[in-house]
C-alpha positions in Angstrom: 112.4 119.2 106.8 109.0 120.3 106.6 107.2 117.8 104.1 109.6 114.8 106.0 108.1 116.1 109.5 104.3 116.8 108.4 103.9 113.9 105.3 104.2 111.2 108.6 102.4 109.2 110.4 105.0 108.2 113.1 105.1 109.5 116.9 107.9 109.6 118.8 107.8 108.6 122.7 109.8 109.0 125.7 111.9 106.3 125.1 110.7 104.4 121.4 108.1 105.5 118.6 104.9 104.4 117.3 104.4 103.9 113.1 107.0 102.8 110.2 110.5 103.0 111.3 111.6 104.7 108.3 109.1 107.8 109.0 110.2 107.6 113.0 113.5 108.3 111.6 112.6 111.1 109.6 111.2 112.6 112.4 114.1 111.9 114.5 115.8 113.7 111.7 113.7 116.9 112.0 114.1 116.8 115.9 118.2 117.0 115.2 117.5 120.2 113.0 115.7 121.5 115.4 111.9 121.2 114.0 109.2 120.1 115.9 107.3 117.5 114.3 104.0 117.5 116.4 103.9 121.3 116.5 104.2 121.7 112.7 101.5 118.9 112.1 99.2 120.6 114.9 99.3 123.6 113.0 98.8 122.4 109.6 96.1 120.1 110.0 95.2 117.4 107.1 92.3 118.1 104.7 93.0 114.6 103.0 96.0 112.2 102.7 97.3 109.7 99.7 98.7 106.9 101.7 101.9 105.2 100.9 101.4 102.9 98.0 104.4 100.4 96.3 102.7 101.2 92.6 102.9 105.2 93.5 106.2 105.0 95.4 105.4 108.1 97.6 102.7 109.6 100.0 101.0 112.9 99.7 99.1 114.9 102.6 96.9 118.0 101.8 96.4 121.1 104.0 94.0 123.7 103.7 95.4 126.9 104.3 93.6 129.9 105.4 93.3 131.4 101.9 91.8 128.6 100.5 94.8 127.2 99.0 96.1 124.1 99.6 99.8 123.2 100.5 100.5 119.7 99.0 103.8 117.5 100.8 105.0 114.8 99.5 108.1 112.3 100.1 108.9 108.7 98.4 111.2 107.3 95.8 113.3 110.3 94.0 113.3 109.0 91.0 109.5 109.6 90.9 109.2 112.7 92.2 111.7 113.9 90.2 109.0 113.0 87.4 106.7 115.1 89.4 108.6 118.1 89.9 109.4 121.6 87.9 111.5 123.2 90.5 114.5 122.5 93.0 115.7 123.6 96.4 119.2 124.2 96.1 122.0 125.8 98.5 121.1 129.3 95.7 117.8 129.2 96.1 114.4 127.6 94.0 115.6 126.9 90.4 114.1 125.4 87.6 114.6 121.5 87.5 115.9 120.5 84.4 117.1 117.7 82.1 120.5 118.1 83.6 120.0 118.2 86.9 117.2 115.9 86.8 119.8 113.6 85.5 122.9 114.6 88.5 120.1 114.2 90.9 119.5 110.1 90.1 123.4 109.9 90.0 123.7 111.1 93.4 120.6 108.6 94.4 122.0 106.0 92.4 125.2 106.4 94.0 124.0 106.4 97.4 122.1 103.3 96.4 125.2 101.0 95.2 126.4 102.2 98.4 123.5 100.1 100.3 121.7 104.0 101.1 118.4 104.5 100.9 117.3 108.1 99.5 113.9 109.8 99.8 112.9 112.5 98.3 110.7 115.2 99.6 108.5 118.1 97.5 106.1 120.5 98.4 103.3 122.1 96.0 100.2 125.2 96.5 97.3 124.5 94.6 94.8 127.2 94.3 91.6 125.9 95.9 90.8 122.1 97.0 92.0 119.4 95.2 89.2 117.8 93.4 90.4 114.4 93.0 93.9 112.8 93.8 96.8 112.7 91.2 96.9 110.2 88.8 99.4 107.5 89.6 103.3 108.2 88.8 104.6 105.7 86.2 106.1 102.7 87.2 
């Protein structure tokens, strides 16, 4: 939940919300699991942000942390994070992303897409230090 709730511009009100409907509903979604979306962005504020783009697919914000590091969340298209990524979050733990489960990943979104679902993929990074320039685009 935490890159959906803090990679977001969206505000929810007392009775609608304010941005992209697709972001309100992610944080509509981390209000169900019980994660405060205004809290977690109120403590981790933004050092620098990579918009939503249709060439990219996804959107990235940066937060310094006290260490100097910077915690990098992202969420877009999973077939382009999965280009992106080297690990996985699974119901065992962080593993290493592979070929193969790279590959049962896109089935799943894939599936879900036939289906007339939309999946979105979320990943988080720590970067020693400041980023220096943004990421270079992910392929089309």
């Amino acid at each position: 939940m935490l890159p959906f709730a803090v990679c977001n511009d969206a505000r929810l009100t007392d009775e609608d919300f304010i941005g992209d409907p697709t972001e309100a509903a992610l944080v509509v979604l981390a209000a169900k699991a019980g994660v405060d979306a205004d809290s977690l962005r109120a403590g981790r504020p933004r050092a620098g942000e990579l918009p939503f783009d249709a060439a990219t697919k996804y959107m990235a914000t940066f937060h310094t942390k006290v260490d100097g590091r910077t915690r990098v969340h992202v969420k877009g298209a999973v077939d382009v994070l999965l280009t992106l990524c080297t690990h996985v979050r699974t119901e065992h733990g962080v593993r290493t992303l592979d070929d193969e489960h790279r590959s049962e990943l896109l089935a799943v979104t894939a599936r879900l897409g036939s289906a007339g679902l939309r999946g979105l993929g979320a990943a988080t990074a720590l970067m020693d230090g400041r980023p220096r320039s943004p990421p270079p685009p992910c392929p089309a």
